[in-house]
N, C-alpha and C positions, 0 to 999 in steps of 0.2 A: 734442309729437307732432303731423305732419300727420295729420288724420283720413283723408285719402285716400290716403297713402303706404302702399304695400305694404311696404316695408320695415320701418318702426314698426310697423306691423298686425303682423308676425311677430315683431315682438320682443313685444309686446302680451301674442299668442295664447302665446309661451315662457314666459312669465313667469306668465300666468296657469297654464300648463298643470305647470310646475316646482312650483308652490304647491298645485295639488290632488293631486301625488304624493308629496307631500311625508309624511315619517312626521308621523303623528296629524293631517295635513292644515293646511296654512297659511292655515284661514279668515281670521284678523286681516291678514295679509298679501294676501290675495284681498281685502279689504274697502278695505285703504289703493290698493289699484292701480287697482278700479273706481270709487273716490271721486276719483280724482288726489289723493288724499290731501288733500282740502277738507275741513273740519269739517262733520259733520252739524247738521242744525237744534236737532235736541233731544237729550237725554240718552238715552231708551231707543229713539231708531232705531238707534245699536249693535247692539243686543241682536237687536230685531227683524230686521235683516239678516244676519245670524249663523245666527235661526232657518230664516231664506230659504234659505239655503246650505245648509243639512241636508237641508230636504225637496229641494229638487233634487238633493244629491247621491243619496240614496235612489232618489229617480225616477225619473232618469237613469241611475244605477246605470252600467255599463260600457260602456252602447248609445256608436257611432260617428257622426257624420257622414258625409256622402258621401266626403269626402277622405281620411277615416280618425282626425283630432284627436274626444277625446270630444265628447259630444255636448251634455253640459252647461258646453262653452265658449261656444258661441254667444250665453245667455243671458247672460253673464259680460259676453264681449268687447263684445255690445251695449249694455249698460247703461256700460261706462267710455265708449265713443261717448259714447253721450249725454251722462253727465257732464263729456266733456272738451268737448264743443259747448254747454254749461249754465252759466250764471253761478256759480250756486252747486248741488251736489248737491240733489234734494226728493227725500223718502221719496216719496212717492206715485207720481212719473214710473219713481224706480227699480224698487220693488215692480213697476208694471204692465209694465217691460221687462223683469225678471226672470221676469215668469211668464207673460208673452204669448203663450206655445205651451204654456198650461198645457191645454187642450182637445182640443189637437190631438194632442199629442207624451205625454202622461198621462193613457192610458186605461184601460178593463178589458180591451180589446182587444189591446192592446200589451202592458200588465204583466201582464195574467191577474186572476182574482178575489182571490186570500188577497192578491197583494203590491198589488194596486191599494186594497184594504178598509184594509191597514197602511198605505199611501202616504195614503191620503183623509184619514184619520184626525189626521194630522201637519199635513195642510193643514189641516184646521179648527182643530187648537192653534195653529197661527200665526195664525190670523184673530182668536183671541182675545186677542192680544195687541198688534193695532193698534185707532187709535182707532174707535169704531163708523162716525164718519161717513167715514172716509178706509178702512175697508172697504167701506160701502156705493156707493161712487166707484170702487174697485178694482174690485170685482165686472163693476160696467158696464161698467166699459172692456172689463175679458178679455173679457165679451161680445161688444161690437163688432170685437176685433182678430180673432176666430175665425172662420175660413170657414167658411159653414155650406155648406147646400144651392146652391150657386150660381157662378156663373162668374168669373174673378179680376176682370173688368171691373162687375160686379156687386158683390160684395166690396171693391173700392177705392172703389166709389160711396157703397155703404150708408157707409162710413167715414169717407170725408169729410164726407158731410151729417151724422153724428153731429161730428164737428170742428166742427161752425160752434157750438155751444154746449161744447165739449171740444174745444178748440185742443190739449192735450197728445196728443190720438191721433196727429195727423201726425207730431210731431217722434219717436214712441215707433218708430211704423212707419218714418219714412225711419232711426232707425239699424239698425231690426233687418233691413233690404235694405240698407245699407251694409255691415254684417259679411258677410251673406250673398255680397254681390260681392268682397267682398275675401277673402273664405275660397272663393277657387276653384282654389287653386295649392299643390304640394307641392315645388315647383321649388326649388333652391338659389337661384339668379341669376336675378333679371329683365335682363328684357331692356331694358327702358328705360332701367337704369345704365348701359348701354354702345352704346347707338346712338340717334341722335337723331331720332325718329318721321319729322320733315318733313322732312329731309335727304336720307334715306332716299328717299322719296317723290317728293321734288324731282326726284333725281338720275336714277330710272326713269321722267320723264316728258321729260325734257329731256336727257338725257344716255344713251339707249337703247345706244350703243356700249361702255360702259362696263360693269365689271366683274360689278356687281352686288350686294346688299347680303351679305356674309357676317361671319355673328358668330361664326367662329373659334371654334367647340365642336361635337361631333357632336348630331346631333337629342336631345333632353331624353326620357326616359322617358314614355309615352304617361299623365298625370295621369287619377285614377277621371273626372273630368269631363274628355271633350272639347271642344277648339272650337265645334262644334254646339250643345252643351249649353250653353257658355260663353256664346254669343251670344243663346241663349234669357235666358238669365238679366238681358243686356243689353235683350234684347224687354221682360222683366218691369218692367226701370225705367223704359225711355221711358213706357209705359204708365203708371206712376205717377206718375212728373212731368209726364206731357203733363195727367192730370188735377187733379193739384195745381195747374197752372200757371193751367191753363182756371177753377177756382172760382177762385182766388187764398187759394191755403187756408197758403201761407208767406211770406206779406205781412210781418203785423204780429208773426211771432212771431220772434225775433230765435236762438235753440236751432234753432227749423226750418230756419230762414233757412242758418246754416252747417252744418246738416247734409244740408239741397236741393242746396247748392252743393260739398260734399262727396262727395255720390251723383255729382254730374253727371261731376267729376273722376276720380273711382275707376271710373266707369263708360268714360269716354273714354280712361284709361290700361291700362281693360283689352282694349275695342278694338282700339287701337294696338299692344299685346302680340302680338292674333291676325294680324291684318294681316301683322308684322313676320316671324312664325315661319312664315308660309306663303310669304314670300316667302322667306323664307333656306332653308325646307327641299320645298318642294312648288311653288310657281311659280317657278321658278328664272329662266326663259327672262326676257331682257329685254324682246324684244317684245313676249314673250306677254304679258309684266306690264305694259307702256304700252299696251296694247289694252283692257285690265281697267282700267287706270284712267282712261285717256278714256271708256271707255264710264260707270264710274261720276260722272266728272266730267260728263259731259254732264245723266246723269238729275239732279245737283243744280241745274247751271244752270236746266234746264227746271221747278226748285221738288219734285222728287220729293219730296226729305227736310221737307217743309213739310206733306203731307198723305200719308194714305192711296190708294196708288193702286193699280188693276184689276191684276188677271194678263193676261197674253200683250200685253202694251203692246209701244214699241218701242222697250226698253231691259231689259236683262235683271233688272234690280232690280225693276221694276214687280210688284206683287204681295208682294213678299217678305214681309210683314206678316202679309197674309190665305192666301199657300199656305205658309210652312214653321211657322209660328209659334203662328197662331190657332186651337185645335185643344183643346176640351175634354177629349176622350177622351187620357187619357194614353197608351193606346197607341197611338193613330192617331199622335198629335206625335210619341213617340218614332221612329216609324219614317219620318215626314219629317225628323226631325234625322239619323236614320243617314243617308237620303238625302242630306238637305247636307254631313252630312261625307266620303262619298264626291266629292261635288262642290267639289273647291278654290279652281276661279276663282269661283266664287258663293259661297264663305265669303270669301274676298280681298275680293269687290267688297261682301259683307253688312256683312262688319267695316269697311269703308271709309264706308259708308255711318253707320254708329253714332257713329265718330268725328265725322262731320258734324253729325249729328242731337245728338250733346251738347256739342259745340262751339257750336251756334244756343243751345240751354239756355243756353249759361255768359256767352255775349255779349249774347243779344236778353234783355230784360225780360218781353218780352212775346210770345217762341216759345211753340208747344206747336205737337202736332201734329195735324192738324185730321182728323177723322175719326176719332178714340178719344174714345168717352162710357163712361158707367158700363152703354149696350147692346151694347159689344161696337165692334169695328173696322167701319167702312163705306166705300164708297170717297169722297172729298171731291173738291169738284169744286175748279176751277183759282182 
């Protein structure tokens, strides 16, 4: 399996999803697809994994995902990421991917008191059943994978500086944002098995007379996540690898390493997805699309995609970081993403832009984008 292939990711998510509806539930068969079917280290991380699978299913209980697949795939799907980017399966990276939204997503809040008191209860029998020191190492980590009080640029900070002596947080986190980017579609067909991104693009920059890109199917069903929504979720990675790039926090860890280089993929094929469907279904007009894209090709030349830059510059991208994206207040953001989904040519020219921004990741060694620290976006100078 490509870890950044949307096609394998759903065969993936089937397969795991076929085994937890399965009558009396296909834990063994859930254990051999998130291992790649490698042997575990010792004889009772079996066991212990098996117990993992209980309390999540318990705790998870029926809740959904945005998309709609349960919602205790996620932790699934991420944990075979990681072992399919891992030499060999470790109990202890799996354990902390497995319950890395044990904080967040398993509260009293969410489950209520009786079923949160039964759910707690289950966690502590499984604690007692790993070793004390590789519980005492678990604990920490979910600590640090857990947002607390504070801003996601904040949150990627504290994490990484915990990484420079716990190198396994980075690789934990870039798979559990690789599932997340790849779990943003409920679509039959991508669109990348049948049209060639740069061709595509080529053709409406230099061949403006011409027909125009059509993929020969009516517009797709509007997916629970929008393109808006979609290309936040692309905000969310550049920010993480502009700051993994900037400490050099996936050097020396060879797991990190392709699963860095996995995000950047998954993230630039999802791009090119958005780009593709606004042009076939919402920018239609040729001109109007070689307008959109000169003006996006200009603000690269001029290094836009290299740093953080001002609003009202003189290029329409300028800003796009700090006004539609950068935005604590969940409701404020939400209703600058309604905004840019009403706005086509500025999702066309945003996704254009993304594609660029992780295309520099995938080539340069030594991209990031200047002006993301762990205080937030600022504008960088030239």
């Amino acid at each position: 399996m490509l870890l950044h292939d949307l096609t394998d990711f759903l065969r993936l998510s089937a397969a795991l999803h076929l085994q937890l509806s399965a009558e009396g539930v296909g834990r063994e068969n859930i254990l051999r697809i998130i291992t790649n079917r490698a042997p575990l280290e010792q004889p009772g991380d079996h066991e212990i994994l098996l117990q993992v699978f209980e309390y999540l299913s318990d705790a998870y209980g029926m809740r959904r995902r945005l998309v709609g697949p349960p919602a205790i795939l996620h932790p699934l799907r991420a944990t075979a990421l990681l072992n399919m980017a891992a030499d060999k399966p470790q109990l202890l990276d799996m354990l902390t991917e497995l319950l890395h939204d044990k904080y967040e997503d398993i509260t009293i809040d969410i489950l209520g008191r009786d079923r949160f008191v039964d759910v707690e209860s289950k966690f502590i029998d499984l604690l007692q059943t790993v070793d004390p020191a590789d519980e005492w190492y678990l604990m920490e980590r979910l600590d640090h994978l857990t947002i607390k009080n504070e801003s996601y640029y904040q949150y990627i900070g504290r994490l990484l500086d915990k990484a420079v002596t716990t190198q396994e947080l980075v690789r934990v986190k870039l798979a559990d944002r690789l599932d997340n980017t790849l779990d943003l579609h409920i679509e039959v067909e991508d669109s990348l098995r049948s049209a060639d991104f740069f061709r595509v693009v080529f053709e409406a920059l230099f061949m403006p007379s011409g027909a125009g890109y059509d993929p020969g199917c009516e517009h797709p069903i509007t997916p629970p996540l929008n393109g808006a929504q979609r290309l936040y979720q692309l905000f969310k990675n550049a920010v993480l690898l502009s700051m993994i790039r900037e400490k050099h926090m996936a050097v020396e860890d060879p797991t990190a390493r392709r699963l860095f280089e996995a995000l950047v993929l998954a993230s630039m094929y999802e791009a090119q997805r958005i780009t593709l469907h606004i042009m076939a279904y919402h920018e239609t007009d040729i001109e109007r699309q070689r307008s959109l894209l000169m003006d996006a090709l200009r603000y690269a030349q001029e290094g836009g995609m290299m740093r953080i830059t001002p609003p009202s510059g003189q290029f329409t991208l300028d800003g796009l970081f700090m006004e539609q994206f950068d935005h604590v207040d969940s409701q404020v953001r939400d209703t600058h993403l309604n905004k840019l989904y009403q706005d086509k040519g500025l999702m066309l020219q945003a996704a254009l832009g993304f594609v660029v921004i992780f295309l520099n990741f995938l080539n340069s060694p030594d991209y990031w984008i200047r002006g993301i620290s762990d205080r937030g976006i600022t504008v960088a100078e030239n």
